[in-house]
N, C-alpha and C positions, 0 to 999 in steps of 0.2 A: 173242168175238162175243156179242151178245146171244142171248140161248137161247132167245128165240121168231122168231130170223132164221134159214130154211131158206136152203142152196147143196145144190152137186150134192157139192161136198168131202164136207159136214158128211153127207150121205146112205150115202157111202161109206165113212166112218168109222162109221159106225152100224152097217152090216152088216157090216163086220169085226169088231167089236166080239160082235153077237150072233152072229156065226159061229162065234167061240174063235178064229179068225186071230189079233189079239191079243189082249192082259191089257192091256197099257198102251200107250197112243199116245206118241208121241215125235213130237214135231215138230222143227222149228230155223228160225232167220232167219240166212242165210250170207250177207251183206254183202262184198263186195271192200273194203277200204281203201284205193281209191284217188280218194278224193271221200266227197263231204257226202251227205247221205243226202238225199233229195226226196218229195216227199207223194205218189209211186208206192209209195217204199220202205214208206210210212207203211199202205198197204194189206196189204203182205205181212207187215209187222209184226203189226198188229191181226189179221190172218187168223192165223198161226201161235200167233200168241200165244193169241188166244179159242179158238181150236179146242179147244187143252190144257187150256183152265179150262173149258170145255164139258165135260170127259171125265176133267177129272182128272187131267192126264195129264202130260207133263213138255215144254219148249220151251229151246232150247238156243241163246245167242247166238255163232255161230260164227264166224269169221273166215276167207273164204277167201285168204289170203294166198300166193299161188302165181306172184304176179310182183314182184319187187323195185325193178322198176324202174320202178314207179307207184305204188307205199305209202308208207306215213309213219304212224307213231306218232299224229300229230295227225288221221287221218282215222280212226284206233283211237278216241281217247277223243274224239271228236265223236260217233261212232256208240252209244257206251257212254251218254251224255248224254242223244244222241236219242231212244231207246230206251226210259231212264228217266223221262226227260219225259213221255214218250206215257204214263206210268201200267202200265209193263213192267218186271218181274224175272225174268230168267234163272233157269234152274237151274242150269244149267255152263253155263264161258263156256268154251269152246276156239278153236283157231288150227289152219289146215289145217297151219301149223309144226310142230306139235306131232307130225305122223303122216306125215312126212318119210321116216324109217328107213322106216316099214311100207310107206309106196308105192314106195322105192326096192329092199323085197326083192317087194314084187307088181308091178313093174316085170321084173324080173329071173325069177321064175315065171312070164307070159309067155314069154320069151326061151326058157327052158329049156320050155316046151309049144309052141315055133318060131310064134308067136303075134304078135312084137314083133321086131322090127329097126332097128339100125344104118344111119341114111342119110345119102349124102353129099351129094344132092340142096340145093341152095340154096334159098330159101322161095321165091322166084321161080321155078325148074321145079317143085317143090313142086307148085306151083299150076299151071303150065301140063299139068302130066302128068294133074292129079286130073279134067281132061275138064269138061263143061257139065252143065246138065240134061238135055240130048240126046244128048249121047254117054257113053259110058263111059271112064273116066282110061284108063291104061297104067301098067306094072309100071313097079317103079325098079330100073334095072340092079342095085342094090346087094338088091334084095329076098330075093334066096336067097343072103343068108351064110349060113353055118354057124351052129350054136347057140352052137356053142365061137365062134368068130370074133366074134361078136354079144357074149357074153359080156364077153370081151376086151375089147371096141372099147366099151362101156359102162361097165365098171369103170374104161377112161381115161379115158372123161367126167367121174366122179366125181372122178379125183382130178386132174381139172384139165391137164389132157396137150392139151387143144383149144382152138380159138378160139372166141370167143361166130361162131355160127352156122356153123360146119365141119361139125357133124356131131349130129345130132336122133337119138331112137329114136321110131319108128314101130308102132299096132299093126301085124298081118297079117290083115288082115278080106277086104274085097271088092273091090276096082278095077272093075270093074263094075257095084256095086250103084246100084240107082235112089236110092237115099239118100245123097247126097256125102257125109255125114260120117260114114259107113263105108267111105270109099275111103282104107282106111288112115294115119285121123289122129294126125299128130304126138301123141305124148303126154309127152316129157322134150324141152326144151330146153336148151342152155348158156347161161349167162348168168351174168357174171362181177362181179357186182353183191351189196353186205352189203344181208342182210335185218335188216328192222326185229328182227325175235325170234330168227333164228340166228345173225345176225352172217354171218361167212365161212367159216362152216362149209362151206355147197353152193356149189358151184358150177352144179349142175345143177335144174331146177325143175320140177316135175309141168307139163302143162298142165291149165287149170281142167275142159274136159271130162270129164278122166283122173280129176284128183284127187277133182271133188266126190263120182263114188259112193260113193267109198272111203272119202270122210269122212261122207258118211251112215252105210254100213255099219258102221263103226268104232263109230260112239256108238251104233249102234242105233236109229236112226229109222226109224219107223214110216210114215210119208205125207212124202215130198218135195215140197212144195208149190211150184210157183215159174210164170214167168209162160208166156206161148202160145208165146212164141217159142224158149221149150229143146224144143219138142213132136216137131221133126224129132234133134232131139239125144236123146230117149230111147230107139231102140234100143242106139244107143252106150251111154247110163247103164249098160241091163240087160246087155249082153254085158260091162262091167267089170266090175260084179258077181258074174256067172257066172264069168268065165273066170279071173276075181284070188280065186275062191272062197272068196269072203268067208261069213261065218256065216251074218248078218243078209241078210235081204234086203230095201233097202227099196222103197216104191209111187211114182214120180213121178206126179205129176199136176199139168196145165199150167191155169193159170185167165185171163180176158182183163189185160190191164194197163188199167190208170186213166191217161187225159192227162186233162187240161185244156184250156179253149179259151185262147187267147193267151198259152203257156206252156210253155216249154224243158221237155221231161224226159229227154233225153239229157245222162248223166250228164260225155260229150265235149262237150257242147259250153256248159253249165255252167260246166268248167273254164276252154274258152277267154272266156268272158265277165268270168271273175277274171282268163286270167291278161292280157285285152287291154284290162283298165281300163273296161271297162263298165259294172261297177257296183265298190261297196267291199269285197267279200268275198264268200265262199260266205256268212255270215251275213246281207248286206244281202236289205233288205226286198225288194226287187221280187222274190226268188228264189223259187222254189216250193221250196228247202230248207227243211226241216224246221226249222231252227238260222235260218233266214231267215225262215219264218213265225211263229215265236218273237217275235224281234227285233222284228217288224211290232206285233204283241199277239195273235197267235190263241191260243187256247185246247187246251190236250190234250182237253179236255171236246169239244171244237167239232171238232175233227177225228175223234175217234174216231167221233161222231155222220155226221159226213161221210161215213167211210167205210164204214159199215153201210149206209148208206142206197143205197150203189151197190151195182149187182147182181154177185153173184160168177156169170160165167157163163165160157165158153170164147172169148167175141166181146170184143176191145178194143173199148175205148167213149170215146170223146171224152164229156167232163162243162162242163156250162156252169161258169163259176168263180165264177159267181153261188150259184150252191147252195154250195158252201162258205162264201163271206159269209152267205149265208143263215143257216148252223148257227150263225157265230159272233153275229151279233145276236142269236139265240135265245139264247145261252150267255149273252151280255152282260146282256141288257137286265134281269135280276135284281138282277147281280151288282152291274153298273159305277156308282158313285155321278154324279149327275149336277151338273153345274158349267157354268161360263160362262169362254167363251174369245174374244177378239176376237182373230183372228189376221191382218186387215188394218186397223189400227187408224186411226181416224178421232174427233180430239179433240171433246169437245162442253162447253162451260160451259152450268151452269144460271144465269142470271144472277139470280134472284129467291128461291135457296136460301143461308141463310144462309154467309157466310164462314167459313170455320175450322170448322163442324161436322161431324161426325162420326154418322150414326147407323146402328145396325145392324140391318138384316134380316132375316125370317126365311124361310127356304127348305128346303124336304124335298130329302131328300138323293138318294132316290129314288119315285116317288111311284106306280112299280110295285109298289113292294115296302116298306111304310110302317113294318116293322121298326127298317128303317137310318138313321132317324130324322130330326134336322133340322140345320138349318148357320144358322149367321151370316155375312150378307153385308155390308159395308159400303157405306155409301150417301154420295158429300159432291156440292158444288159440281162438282166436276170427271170426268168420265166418259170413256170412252172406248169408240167404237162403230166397228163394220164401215165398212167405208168404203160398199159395196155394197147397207149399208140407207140412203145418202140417193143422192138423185140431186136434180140442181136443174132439170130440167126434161123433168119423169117424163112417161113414157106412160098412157095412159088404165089403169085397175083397177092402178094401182103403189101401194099401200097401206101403205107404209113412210113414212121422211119426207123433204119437202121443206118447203120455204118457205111456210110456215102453214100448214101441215100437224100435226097431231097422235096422238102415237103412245103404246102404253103400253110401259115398261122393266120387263120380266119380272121379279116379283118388288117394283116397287119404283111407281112413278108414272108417269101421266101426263105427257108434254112435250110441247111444241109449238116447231118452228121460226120463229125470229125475225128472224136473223142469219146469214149468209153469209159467212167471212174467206176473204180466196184472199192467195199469195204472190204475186210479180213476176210470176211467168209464166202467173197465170192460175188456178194449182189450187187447189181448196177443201182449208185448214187445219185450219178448225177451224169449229164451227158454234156459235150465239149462240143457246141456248134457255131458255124457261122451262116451269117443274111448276104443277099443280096440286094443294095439300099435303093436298084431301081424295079423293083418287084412291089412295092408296095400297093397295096388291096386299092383300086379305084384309079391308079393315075394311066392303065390303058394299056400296062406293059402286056406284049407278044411275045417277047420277045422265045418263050420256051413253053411248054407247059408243062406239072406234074398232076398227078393222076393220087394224090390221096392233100386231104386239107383237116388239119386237128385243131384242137381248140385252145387254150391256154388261159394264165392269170399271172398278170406280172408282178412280181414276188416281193418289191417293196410295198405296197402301194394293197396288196391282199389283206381279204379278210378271209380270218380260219373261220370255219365251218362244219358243222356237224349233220352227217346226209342220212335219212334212215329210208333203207329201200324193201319193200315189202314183197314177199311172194303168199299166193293163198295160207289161209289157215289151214282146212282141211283139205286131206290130197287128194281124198274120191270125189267122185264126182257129185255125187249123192249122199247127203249129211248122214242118213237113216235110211236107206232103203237096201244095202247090201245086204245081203245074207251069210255074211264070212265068220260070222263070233265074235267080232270083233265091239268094239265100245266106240263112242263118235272120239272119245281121249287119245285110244289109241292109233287114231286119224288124224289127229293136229301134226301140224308139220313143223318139225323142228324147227328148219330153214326158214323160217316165213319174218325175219327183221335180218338184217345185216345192218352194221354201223360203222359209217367211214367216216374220218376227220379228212378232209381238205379244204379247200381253200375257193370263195366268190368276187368278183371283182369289185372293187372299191366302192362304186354305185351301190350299191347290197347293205352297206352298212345301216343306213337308217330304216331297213324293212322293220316292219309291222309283222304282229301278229293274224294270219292268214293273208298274208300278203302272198301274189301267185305269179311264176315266173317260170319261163321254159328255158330248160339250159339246153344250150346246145350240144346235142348228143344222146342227150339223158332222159331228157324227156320235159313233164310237170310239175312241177313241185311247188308247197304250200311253206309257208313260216309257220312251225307250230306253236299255236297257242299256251301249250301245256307247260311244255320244259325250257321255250326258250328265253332267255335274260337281255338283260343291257349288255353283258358280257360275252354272251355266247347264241347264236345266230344256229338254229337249227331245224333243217327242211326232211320236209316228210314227201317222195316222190307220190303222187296221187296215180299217175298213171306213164306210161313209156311213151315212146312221139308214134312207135307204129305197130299194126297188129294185122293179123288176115282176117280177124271176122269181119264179115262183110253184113251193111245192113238191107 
């Protein structure tokens, strides 16, 4: 975190600090591996993670790995990735795996403080018996076994004596209590499933409520940080703590979550979008994944900026997604060298430049930032323009070009429209113009002016290019909060990639994968990593050059 950005966290750690409560703060970032991580996660990231470099103090990348039956290896090293991308080093990396043995003997102390029980109850009476918010559950006939009995009938679980969903262990808390999730929740299930990191060792599996205190406590953290919605789950935290009478004891504390406007962050429903072919991957651009906003071109600089700038408070807060583009054109507009991209190409001859020549241009690479020097552009006969800067029969103040019309080519001269080619069915080909040879960009000429300037790519000398331009996924503004009947499905926006071929200037050829470049007009665009070849050079615009949100 920046060290002149005040939250209620950072206040709270302060006065423990000056209190002697602790010497050293321990934070962690406990990710599920069951999915890509999303620019929600990317908040609790930077929160955990700044807090420790605020204080010195140590941040621990954990893995809550507690269901086998939604993890994979691959959403381990995605998250390991993400993490490090964002400008984050771990101190320990651990796995709730790892501390298996220990929650299955503080599972077992319970049982023996008659604390935890053996149920045969189905998840379906489960549920039916645990009552409403208005009423209070009811006891599970199986509630008062013996310790010894409990005992028993837990040690078979372990070694596999059950069927996946025959028979759960239960704390023994409250069936009454006004907080459902002290009315005796499940905290071991069976499930007959190899984990990514034990293999077939278990059979049986903490559940996450159960296991996360224990794996705080275990490492010794100091501030549990996580979002609003575990805030009714914290008396649970502290009574596993207490009653599994752990060492340590650590402080949860719940802060709002970060959405977005027009933008999934349910990490279910994320998944169903990969796995129903709606977009190419948890990487593809349109994704608020971390490993998808990559892809696109955003910046670790530009998010981290992002998410300081939101308030750390106890209230979810929907964020326009305009302020994050915000951060990253601030991030860009130093960086990105600038160049010229016709991405709906539209031929033009000069007819009164000579044939066969060749001459070279010069142009600032960036001309916010006069360090990164200058480029050579190639200039001949033959060109190639937006198809969108001519029209043949423009509207009043249309200042681009039409048919005797004259415009200047950024960087290079003067033209004027002469000629008009169209194919059989009507469409314009290609356009017939002529230069004026002492207009060229820098040597001073007055001599006239015009009032519109387009961009170009001279057309021997081009590289073809493949441009992908993104609008929102979802069109409301709100993933889940409407009330219309509608599904977030029938929210995805068709429109949301468009794909053009045309053509980047010469310079362009040896781009890299994430290599970042602002074309003139267009905006930001990234190399992507994914699809693009030695053969075929293809840009994913990140964001446009202008917007009216205001910060």
């Amino acid at each position: 975190m920046d060290n002149n950005t005040s939250n209620f966290i950072k206040d709270i750690i302060i006065k423990d600090l000056e209190s002697g409560k602790h010497q050293k703060i321990v934070t962690r970032f406990p990710p599920e591996p069951n999915g890509y991580l999303h620019i929600g996660h990317a908040k609790s990231i930077i929160l955990n993670f700044g807090l420790a470099d605020d204080f010195n103090g140590l941040t621990n990348l954990r893995f809550d790995d507690t269901n086998p039956l939604k993890e994979d290896i691959e959403y381990v090293n995605s998250i390991k990735e993400d993490v490090k991308w964002l400008g984050y080093e771990w101190d320990n990396l651990q796995f709730a795996s790892n501390y298996f043995e220990e929650m299955y003997n503080r599972a077992v102390l319970l049982i023996n403080k008659g604390l935890a029980y053996v149920d045969d109850l189905s998840a379906d009476q489960i549920r039916e018996y645990r009552g409403t918010l208005t009423e209070p559950g009811k006891e599970s006939p199986f509630r008062n076994r013996s310790i010894e009995e409990n005992l028993e009938l837990f040690e078979k679980m372990r070694a596999g004596e059950f069927a996946n969903g025959e028979k759960v262990l239960r704390a023994k808390i409250d069936m009454a209590s006004p907080n459902i999730n002290l009315r005796d929740p499940v905290i071991y299930r069976i499930s007959h499933a190899t984990h990514h990191n034990t293999g077939d060792k278990w059979c049986i599996y903490p559940m996450y409520a159960f296991a996360h205190p224990l794996e705080d406590a275990i490492e010794g953290v100091t501030h549990s940080i996580c979002t609003i919605e575990f805030e009714d789950q914290r008396p649970f935290y502290n009574w596993v703590v207490e009653q599994c009478e752990m060492e340590n004891t650590p402080q949860q504390i719940e802060f709002g979550r970060l959405n977005l406007t027009n933008t999934v962050m349910s990490k279910r429903k994320l998944k169903q979008l990969v796995d129903e072919g709606f977009v190419d991957g948890w990487d593809d651009p349109r994704m608020p994944t971390i490993s998808g906003m990559r892809r696109k071109g955003f910046t670790p600089e530009s998010i981290r900026t992002f998410v300081k700038e939101t308030a750390v408070s106890k209230n979810n807060a929907t964020v326009d997604y305009q302020m994050l583009e915000h951060f990253v054109r601030e991030d860009l507009k130093l960086k990105a060298p600038r160049t010229m991209a016709v991405i709906n190409p539209l031929k033009v001859v000069i007819t009164n430049y000579p044939e066969g020549q060749i001459e070279l241009l010069d142009a600032e690479i960036n001309p916010e930032n006069p360090e990164m020097g200058m480029r050579k552009i190639p200039f001949s006969r033959e060109l190639y323009i937006e198809q969108d800067d001519f029209m043949e029969n423009p509207p009043s103040k249309y200042f681009r070009l039409f048919p005797g019309n004259e415009v200047r080519l950024k960087h290079a001269y003067f033209i004027k429209c002469e000629e008009v080619v169209k194919d059989a069915d009507g469409n314009v080909v290609e356009l017939r113009c002529t230069y004026d040879p002492q207009t060229k960009s820098g040597t001073g000429f007055t001599g006239r002016k015009v009032k519109g300037t387009i961009h170009w790519v001279e057309a021997a000398h081009a590289v073809p290019a493949e441009f992908r331009l993104y609008e929102p996924l979802i069109l409301d503004e709100s993933e889940e909060d409407a009330d219309d009947g509608k599904t977030f499905l029938d929210k995805v926006n068709p429109n949301s990639l468009e794909i053009l071929q045309g053509f980047v200037e010469p310079n362009m050829k040896e781009s890299m994968p994430h290599d970042k470049f602002q074309f003139f007009r267009h905006g930001y665009f990234n190399v992507d990593p994914k699809v693009t070849t030695v053969d075929k050079l293809v840009f994913n615009r990140i964001v446009s050059l202008k917007s009216s949100f205001k910060i």
